[in-house]
C-alpha positions as CSV (number, residue, x, y, z in Angstrom):
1,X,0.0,0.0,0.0
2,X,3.2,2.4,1.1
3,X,4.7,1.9,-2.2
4,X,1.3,2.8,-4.3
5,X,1.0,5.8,-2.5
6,X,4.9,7.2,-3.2
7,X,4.0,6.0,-7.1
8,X,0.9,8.6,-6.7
9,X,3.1,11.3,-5.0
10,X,6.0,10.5,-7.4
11,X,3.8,10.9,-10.3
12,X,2.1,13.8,-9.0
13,X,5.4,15.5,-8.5
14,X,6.3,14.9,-12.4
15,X,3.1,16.3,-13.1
16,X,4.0,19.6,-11.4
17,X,7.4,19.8,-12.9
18,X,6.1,18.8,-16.9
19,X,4.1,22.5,-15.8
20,X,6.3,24.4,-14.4
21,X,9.6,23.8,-15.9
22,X,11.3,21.7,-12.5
23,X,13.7,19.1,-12.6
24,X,11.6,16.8,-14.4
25,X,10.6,18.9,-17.3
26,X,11.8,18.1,-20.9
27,X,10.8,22.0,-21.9
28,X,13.6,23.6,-21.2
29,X,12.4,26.9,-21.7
30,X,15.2,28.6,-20.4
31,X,17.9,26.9,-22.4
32,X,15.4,27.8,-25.6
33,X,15.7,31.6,-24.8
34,X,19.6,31.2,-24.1
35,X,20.0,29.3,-27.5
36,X,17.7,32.0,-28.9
37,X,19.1,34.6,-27.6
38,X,22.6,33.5,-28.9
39,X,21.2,33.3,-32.1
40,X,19.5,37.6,-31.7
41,X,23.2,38.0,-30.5
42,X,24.5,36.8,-34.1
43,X,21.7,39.0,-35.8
44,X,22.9,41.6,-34.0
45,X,26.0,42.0,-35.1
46,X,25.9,41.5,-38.7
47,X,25.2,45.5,-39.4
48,X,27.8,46.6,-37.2
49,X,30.0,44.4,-38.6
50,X,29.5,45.3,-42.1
51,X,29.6,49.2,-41.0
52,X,32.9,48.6,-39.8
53,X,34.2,46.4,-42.8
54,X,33.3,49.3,-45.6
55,X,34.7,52.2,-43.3
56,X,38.1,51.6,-45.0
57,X,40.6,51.8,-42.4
58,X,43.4,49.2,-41.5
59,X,42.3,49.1,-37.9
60,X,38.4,48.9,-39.1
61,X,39.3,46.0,-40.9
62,X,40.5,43.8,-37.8
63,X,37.6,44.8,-35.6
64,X,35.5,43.7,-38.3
65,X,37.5,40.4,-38.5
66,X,36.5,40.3,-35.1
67,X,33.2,40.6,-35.0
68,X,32.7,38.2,-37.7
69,X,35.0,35.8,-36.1
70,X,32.6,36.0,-33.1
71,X,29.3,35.5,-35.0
72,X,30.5,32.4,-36.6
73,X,31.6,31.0,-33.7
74,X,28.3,31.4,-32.1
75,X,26.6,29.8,-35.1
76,X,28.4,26.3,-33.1
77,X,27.9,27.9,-30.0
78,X,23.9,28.0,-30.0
79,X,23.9,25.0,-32.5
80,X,25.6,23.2,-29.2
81,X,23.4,24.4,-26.6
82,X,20.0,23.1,-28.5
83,X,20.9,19.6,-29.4
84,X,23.2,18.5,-26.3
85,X,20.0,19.9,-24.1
86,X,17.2,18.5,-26.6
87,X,15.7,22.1,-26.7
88,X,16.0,22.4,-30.4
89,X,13.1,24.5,-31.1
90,X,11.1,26.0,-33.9
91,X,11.7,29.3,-34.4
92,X,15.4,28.2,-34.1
93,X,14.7,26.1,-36.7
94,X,13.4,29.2,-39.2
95,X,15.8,32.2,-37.4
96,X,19.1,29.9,-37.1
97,X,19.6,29.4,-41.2
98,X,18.7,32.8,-41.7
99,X,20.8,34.4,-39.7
100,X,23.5,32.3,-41.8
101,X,22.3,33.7,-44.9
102,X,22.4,37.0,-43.7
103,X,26.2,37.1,-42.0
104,X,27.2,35.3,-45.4
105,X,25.2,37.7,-47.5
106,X,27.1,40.6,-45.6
107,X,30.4,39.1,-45.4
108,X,30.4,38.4,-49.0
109,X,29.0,42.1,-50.3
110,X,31.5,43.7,-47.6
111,X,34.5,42.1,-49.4
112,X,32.9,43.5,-52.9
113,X,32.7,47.1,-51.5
114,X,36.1,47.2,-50.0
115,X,38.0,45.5,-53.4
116,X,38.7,41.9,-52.4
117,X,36.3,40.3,-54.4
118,X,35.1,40.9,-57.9
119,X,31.4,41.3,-59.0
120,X,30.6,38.0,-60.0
121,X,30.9,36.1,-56.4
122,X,28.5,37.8,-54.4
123,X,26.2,38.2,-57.4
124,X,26.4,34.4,-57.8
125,X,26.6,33.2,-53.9
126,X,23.4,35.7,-53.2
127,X,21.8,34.5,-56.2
128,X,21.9,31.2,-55.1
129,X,20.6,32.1,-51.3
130,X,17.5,33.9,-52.7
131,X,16.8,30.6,-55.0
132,X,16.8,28.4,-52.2
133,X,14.8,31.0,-49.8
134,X,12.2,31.2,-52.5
135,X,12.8,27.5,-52.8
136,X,11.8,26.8,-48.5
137,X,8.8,29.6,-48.7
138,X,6.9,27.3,-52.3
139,X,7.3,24.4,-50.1
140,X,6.1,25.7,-47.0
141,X,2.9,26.8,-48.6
142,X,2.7,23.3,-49.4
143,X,3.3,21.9,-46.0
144,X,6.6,20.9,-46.7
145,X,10.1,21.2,-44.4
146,X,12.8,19.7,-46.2
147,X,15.8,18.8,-43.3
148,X,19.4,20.6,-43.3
149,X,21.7,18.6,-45.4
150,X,25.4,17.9,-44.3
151,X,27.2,19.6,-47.5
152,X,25.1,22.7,-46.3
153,X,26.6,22.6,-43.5
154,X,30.0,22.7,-44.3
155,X,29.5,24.9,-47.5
156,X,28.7,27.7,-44.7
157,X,31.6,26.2,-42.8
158,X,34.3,26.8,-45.7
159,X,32.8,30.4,-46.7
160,X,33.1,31.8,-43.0
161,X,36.5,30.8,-42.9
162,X,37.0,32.2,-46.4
163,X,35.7,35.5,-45.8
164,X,37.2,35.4,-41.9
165,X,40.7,34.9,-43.7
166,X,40.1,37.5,-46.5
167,X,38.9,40.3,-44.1
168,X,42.0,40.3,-42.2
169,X,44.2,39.5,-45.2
170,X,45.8,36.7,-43.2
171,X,47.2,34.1,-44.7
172,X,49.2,35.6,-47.3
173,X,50.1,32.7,-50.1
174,X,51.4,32.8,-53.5
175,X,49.2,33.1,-56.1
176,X,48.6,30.4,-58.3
177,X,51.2,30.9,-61.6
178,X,48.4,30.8,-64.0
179,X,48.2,34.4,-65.8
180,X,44.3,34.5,-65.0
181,X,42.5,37.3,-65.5
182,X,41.4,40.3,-63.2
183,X,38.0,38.6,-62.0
184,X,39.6,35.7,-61.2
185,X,41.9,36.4,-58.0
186,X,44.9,34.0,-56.8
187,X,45.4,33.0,-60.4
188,X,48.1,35.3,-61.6
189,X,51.1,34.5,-59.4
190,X,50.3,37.6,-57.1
191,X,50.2,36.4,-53.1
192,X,46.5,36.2,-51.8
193,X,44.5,35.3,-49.0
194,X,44.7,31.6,-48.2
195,X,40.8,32.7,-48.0
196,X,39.9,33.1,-51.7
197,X,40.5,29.5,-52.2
198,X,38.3,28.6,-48.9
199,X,35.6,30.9,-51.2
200,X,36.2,29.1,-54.6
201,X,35.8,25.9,-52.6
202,X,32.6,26.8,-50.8
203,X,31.4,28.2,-54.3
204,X,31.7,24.8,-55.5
205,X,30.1,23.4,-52.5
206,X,27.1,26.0,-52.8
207,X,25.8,25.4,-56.1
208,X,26.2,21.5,-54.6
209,X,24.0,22.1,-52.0
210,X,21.8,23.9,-54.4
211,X,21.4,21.2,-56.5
212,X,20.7,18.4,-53.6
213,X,18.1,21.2,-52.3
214,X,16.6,20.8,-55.8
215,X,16.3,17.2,-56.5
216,X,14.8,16.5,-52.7
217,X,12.8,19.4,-53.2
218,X,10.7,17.2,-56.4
219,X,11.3,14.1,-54.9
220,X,9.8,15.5,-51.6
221,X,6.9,17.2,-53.9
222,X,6.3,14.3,-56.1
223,X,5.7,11.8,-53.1
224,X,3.5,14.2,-50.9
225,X,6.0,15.6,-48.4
226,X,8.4,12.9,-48.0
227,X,12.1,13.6,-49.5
């Protein structure tokens, strides 16, 4: 009889906590709003860090390296703290990837308007985001959410360490011995960035990604929701 009654109290007690957030709670509303808030952080800075990329002056280009070193790193940071806590939640699912986008988007126009990178890369890479965010908004009006894939992941990856090395300049390597044009940088012998190879890589990679995007976007469409 004891031990029916401590079952009751015991399952009265988890009752309570599944309410309130306690011990035995699998919410975990307060990690959601530090993982979220992580993520704001990361929004946060992507103006000022573009404001001080494009103001021109050797010392403005290190705090900018700075501050985009810090946003990437807390892309892994709040990343860490949803999935090793299982409080992975919606709206990090929708804010996380687009927050991405944007601190790409900015890192990649920044390094246009200062003169590290010619025309045709952030036309291409931003070209390519607004595909696949057109892409996510057709199939959510058809009740389809197609899952991050792995080359995505490391496609952002490669860029943020492409543009991190290209806003500070650091690496320097020869450039490749080639005699390549203008709009083709690090192919005519001159020393680079380590970085603009991390960016022809992760162009590769993007229109990848694109293209996996694309295929399990009709697969998924063609069988009702399931890629």
């Amino acid at each position: 009889m004891d031990g029916v009654v401590l079952q009751e109290e015991a399952l009265v007690v988890d009752r309570k906590d599944a309410h309130s957030g306690g011990p035995g709670s699998r919410d975990g509303h307060g990690v959601y709003s530090v993982a979220n808030l992580v993520t704001l952080l990361r929004l946060l800075i992507v103006p000022f860090f573009f404001a001080v990329l494009v103001s021109g002056s050797e010392r403005s280009r290190w705090a900018a390296f700075g501050l985009y070193a810090l946003a990437a790193s807390t892309d892994w940071i709040d990343g860490q703290i949803a999935r090793r806590t299982h409080t992975v939640t919606e709206l990090g699912k929708v804010i996380d990837p687009l927050v991405d986008r944007l601190l790409l988007a900015s890192g990649v126009i920044g390094l246009y308007v200062i003169g590290e990178l010619p025309l045709w890369i952030p036309a291409l890479l931003v070209a390519r985001d607004v595909y696949l965010l057109y892409g996510s908004w057709v199939l959510e009006h058809k009740g389809i959410r197609l899952p991050v894939v792995y080359i995505g992941k490391v496609t952002t990856a490669v860029l943020l360490v492409g543009f991190s090395s290209l806003i500070a300049g650091w690496p320097r390597v020869e450039g490749l011995p080639l005699d390549g044009p203008s709009w083709l940088p690090g192919t005519a012998g001159a020393p680079v960035s380590l970085g603009i190879y991390l960016v022809y890589a992760g162009i590769a990679l993007s229109l990848a990604t694109a293209a996996v995007y694309t295929r399990r976007a009709r697969a998924a469409v063609r069988s009702g929701g399931d890629a």
